[in-house]
N, CA, C and O atoms as a GROMACS GRO file, in nm:
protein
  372
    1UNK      N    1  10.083   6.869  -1.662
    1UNK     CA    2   9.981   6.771  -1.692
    1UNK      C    3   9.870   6.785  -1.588
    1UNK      O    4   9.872   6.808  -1.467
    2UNK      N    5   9.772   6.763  -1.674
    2UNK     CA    6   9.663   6.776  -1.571
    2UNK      C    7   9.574   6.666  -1.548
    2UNK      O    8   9.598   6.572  -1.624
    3UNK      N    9   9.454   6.644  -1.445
    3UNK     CA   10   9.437   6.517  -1.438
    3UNK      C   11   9.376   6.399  -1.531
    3UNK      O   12   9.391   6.277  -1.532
    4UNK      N   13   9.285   6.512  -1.626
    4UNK     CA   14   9.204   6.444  -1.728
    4UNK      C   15   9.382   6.396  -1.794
    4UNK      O   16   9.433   6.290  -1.758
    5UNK      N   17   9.454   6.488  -1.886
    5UNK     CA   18   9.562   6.450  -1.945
    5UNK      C   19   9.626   6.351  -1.843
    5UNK      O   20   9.742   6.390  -1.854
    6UNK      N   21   9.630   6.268  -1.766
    6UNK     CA   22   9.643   6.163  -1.719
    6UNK      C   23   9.601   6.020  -1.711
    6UNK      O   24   9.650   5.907  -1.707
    7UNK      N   25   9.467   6.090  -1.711
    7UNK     CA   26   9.365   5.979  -1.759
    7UNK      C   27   9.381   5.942  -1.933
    7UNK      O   28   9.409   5.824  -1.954
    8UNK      N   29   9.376   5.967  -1.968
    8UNK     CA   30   9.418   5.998  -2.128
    8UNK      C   31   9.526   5.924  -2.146
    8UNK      O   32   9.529   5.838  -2.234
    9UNK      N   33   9.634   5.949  -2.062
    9UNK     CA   34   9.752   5.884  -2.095
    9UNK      C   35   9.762   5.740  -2.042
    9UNK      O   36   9.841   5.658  -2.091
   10UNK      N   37   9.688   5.716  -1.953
   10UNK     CA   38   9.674   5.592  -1.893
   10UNK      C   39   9.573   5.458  -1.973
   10UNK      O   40   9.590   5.336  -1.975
   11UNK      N   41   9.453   5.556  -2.042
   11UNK     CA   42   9.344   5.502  -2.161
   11UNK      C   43   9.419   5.447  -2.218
   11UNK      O   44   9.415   5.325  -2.198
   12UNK      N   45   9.530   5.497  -2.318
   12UNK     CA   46   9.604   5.509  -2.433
   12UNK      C   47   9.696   5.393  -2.384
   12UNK      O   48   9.719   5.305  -2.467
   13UNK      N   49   9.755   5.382  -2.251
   13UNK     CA   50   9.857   5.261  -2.234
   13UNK      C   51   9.762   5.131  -2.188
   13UNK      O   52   9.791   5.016  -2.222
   14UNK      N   53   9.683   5.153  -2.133
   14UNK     CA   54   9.559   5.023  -2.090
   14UNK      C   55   9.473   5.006  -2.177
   14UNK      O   56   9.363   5.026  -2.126
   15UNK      N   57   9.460   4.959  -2.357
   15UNK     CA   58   9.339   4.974  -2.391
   15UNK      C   59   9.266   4.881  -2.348
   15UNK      O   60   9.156   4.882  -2.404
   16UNK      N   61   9.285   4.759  -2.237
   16UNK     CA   62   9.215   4.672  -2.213
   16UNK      C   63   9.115   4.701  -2.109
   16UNK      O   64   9.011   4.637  -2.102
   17UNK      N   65   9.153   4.826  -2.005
   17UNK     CA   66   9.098   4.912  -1.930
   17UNK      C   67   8.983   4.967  -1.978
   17UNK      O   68   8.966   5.002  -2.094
   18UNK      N   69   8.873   4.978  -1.852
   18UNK     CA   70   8.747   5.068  -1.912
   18UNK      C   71   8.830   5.206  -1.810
   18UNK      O   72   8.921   5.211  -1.728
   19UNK      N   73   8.736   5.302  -1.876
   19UNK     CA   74   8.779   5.458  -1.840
   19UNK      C   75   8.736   5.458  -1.699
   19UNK      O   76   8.809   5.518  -1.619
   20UNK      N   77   8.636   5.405  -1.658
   20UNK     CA   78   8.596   5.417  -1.523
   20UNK      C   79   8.650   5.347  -1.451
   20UNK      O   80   8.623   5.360  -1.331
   21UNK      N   81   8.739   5.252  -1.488
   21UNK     CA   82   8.835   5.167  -1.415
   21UNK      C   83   8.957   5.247  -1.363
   21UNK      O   84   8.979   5.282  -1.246
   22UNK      N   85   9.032   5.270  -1.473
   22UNK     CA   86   9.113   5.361  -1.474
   22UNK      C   87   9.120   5.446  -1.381
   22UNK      O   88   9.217   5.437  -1.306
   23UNK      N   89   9.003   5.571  -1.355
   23UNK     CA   90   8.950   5.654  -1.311
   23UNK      C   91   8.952   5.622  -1.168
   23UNK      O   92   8.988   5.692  -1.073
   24UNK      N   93   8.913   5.519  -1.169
   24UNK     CA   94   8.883   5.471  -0.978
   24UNK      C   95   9.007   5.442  -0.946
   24UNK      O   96   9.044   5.444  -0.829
   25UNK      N   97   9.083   5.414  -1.040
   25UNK     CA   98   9.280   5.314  -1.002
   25UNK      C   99   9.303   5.476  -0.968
   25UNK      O  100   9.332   5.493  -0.849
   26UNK      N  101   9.297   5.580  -1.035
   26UNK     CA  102   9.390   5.692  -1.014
   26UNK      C  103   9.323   5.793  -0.856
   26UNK      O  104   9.389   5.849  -0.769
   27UNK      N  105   9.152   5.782  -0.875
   27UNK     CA  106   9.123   5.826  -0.705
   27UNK      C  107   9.198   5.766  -0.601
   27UNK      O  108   9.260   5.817  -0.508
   28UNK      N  109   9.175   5.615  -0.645
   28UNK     CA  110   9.241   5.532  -0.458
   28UNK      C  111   9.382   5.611  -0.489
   28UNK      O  112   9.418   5.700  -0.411
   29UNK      N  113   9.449   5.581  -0.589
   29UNK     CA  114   9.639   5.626  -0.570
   29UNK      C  115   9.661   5.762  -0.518
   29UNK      O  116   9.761   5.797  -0.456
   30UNK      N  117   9.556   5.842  -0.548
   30UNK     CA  118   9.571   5.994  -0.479
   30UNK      C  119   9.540   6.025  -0.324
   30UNK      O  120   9.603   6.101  -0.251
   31UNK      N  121   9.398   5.927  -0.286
   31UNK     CA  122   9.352   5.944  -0.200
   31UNK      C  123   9.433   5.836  -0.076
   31UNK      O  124   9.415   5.852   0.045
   32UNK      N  125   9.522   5.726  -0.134
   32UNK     CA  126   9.601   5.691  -0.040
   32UNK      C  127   9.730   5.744   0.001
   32UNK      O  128   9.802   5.705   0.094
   33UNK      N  129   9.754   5.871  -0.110
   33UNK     CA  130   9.835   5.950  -0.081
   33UNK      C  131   9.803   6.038   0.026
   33UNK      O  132   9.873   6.060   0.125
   34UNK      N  133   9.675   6.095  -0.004
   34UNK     CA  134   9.682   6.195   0.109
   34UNK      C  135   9.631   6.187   0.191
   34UNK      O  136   9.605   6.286   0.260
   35UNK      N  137   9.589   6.054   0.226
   35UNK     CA  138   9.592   5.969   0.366
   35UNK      C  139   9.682   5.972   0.447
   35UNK      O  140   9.661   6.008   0.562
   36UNK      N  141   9.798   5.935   0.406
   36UNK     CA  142   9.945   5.890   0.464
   36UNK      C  143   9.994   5.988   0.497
   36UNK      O  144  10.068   5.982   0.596
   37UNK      N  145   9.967   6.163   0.406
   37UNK     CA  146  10.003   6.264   0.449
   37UNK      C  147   9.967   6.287   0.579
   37UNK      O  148  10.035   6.291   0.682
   38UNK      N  149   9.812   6.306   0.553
   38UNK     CA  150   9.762   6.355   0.656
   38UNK      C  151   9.797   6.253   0.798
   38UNK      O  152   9.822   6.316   0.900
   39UNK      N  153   9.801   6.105   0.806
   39UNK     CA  154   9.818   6.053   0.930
   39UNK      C  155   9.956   6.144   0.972
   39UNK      O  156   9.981   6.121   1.091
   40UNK      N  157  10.045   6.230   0.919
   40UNK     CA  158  10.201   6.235   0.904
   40UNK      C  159  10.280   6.123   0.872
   40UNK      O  160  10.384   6.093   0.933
   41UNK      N  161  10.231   6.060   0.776
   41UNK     CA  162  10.345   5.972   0.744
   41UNK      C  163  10.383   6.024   0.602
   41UNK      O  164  10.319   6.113   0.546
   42UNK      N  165  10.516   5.950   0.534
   42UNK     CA  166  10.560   5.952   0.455
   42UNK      C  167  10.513   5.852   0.330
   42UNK      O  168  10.476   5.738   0.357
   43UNK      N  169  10.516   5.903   0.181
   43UNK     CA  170  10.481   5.831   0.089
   43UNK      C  171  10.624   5.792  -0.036
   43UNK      O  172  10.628   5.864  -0.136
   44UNK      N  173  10.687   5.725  -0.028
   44UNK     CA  174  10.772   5.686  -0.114
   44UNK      C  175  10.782   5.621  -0.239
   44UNK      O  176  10.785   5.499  -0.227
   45UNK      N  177  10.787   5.652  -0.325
   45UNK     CA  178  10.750   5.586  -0.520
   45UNK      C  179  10.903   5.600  -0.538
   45UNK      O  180  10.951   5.701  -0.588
   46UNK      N  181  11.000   5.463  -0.485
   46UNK     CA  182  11.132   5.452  -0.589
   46UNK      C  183  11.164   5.504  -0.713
   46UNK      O  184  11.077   5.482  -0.798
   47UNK      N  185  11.242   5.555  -0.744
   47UNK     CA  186  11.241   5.607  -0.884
   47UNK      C  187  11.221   5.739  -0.927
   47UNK      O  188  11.275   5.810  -1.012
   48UNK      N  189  11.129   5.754  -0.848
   48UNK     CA  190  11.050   5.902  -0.869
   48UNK      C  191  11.090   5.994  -0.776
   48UNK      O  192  11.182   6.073  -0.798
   49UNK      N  193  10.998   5.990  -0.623
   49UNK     CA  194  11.075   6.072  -0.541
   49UNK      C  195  10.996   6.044  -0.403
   49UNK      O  196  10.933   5.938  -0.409
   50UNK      N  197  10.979   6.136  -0.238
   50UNK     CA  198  10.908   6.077  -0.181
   50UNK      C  199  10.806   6.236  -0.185
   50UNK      O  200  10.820   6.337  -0.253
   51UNK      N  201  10.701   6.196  -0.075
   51UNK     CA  202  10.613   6.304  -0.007
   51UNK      C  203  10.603   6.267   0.110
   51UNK      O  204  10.585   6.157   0.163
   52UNK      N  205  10.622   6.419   0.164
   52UNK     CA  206  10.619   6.403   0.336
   52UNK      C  207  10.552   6.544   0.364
   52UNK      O  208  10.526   6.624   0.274
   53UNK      N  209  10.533   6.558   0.461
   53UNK     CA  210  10.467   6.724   0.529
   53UNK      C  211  10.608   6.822   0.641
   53UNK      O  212  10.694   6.799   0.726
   54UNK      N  213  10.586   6.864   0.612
   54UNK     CA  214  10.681   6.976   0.706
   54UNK      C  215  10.590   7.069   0.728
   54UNK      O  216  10.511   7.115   0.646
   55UNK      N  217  10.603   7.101   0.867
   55UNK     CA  218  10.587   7.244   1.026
   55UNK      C  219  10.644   7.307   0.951
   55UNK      O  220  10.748   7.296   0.886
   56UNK      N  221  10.531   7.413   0.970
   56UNK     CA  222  10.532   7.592   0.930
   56UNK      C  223  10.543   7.654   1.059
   56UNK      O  224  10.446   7.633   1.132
   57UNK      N  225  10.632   7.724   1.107
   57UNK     CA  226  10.589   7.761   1.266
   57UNK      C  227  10.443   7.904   1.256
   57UNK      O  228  10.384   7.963   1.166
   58UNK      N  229  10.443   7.904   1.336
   58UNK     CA  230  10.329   8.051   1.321
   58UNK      C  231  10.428   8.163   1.313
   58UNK      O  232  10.548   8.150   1.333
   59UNK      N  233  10.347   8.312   1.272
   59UNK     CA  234  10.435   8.390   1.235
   59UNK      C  235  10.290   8.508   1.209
   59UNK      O  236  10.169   8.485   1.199
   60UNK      N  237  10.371   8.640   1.203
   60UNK     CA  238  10.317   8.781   1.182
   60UNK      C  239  10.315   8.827   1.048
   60UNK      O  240  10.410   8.885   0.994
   61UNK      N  241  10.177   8.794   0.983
   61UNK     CA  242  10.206   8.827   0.794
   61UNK      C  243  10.130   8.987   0.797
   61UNK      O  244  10.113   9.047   0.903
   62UNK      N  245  10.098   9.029   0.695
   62UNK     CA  246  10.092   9.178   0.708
   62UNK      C  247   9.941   9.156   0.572
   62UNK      O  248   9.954   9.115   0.457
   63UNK      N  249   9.838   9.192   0.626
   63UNK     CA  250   9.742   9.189   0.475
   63UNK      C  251   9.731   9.312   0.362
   63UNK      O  252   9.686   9.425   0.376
   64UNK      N  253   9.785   9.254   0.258
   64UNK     CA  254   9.810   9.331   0.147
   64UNK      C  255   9.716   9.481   0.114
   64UNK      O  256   9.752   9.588   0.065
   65UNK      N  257   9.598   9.439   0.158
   65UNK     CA  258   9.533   9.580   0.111
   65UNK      C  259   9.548   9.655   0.259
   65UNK      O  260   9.590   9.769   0.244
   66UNK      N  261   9.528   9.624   0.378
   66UNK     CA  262   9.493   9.708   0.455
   66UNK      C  263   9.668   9.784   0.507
   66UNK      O  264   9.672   9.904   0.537
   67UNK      N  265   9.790   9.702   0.511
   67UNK     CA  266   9.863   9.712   0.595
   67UNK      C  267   9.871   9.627   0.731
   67UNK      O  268   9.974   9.594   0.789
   68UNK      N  269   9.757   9.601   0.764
   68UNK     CA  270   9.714   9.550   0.863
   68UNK      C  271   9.812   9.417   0.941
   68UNK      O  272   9.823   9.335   0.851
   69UNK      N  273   9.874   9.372   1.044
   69UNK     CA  274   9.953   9.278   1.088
   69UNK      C  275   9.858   9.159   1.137
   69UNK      O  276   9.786   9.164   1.236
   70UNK      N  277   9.866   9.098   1.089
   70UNK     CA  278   9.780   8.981   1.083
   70UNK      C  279   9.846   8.831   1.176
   70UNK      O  280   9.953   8.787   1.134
   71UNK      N  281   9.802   8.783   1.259
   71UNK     CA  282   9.850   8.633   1.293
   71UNK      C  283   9.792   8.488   1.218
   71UNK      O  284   9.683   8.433   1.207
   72UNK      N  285   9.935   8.462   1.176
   72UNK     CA  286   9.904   8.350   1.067
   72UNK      C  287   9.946   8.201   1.147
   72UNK      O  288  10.063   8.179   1.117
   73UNK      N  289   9.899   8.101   1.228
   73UNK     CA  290   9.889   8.011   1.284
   73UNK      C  291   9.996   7.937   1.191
   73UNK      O  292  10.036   7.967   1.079
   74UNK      N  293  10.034   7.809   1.295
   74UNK     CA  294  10.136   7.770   1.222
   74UNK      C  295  10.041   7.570   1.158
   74UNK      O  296   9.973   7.487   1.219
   75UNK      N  297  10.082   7.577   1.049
   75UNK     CA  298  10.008   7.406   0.961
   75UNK      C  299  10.158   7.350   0.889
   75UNK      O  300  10.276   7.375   0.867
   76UNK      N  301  10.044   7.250   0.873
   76UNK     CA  302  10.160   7.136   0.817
   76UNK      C  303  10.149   7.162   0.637
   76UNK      O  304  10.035   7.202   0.614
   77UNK      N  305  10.206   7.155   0.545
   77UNK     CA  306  10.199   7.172   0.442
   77UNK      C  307  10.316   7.058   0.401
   77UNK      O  308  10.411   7.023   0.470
   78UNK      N  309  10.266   6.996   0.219
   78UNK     CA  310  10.295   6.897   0.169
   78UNK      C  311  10.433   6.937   0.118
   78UNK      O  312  10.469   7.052   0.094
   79UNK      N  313  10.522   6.805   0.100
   79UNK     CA  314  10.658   6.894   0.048
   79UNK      C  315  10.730   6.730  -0.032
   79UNK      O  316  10.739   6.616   0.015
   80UNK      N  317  10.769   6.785  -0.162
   80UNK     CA  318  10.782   6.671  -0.262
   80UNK      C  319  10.945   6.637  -0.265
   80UNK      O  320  11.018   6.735  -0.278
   81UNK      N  321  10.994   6.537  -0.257
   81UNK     CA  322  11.154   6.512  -0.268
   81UNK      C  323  11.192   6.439  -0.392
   81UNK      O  324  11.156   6.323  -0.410
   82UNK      N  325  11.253   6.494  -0.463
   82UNK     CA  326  11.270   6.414  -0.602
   82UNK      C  327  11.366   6.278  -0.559
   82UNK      O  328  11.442   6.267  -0.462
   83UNK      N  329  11.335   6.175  -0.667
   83UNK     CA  330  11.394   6.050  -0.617
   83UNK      C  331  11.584   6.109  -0.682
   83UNK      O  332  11.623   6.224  -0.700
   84UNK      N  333  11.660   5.980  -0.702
   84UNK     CA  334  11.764   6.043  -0.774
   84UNK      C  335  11.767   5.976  -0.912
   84UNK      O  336  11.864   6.012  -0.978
   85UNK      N  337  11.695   5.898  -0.966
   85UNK     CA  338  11.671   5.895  -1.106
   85UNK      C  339  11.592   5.950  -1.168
   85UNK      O  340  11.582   5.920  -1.287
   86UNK      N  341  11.482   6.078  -1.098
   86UNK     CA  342  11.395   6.191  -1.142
   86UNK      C  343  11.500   6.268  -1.189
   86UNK      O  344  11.517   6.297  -1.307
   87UNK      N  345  11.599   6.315  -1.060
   87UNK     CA  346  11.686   6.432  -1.106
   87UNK      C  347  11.789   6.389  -1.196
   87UNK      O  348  11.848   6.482  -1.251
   88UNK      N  349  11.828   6.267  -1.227
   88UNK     CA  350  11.895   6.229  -1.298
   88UNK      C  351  11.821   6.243  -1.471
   88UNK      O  352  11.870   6.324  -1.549
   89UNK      N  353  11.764   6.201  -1.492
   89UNK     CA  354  11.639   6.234  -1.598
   89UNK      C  355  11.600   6.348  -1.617
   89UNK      O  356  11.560   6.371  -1.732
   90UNK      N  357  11.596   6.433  -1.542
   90UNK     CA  358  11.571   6.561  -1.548
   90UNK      C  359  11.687   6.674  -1.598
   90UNK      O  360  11.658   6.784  -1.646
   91UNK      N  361  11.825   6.624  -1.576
   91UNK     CA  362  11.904   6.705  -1.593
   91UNK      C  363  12.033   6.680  -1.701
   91UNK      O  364  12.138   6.739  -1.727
   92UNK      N  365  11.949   6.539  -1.757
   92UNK     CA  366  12.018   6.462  -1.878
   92UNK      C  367  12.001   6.538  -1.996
   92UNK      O  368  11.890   6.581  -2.025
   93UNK      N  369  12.090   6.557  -2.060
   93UNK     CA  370  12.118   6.643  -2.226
   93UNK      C  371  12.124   6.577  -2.305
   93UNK      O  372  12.142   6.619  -2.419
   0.00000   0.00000   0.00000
């Protein structure tokens, strides 16, 4: 799903909602997400699952065209934890 198909799906359950309402509800929910990332904190939605960041240490990558050994600094990158009624839902037949 993508974000318009979100918006769409949210139109369709709010018809009392204007689109630009909507629209602004789904910026703040993203952008207070990756607020919380970025301070390093954690974001938790019961049900669903959490988001947190995890350390990459630095490391020696190699660039594809040249051969070349390259130093790749070490960042924080986003990392998603399914809740246990996601995976439960997910793996239901």
């Amino acid at each position: 799903m993508i974000r318009s198909e979100l918006l769409q799906a949210l139109a369709k359950e709010s018809p009392d909602m204007r689109s630009e309402e909507i629209e602004r509800v789904v910026d703040v929910f993203f952008d207070e997400i990756a607020k919380r990332l970025a301070d390093g904190g954690r974001v938790e939605l019961r049900g669903f699952g959490a988001f947190s960041t995890r350390d990459r240490d630095p490391r020696k990558g190699r660039n594809p065209r040249t051969g070349e050994t390259v130093e790749v600094p070490g960042k924080r990158v986003p990392y998603f934890k399914a809740g246990k009624e996601m995976r439960v839902r997910l793996n239901a037949d």
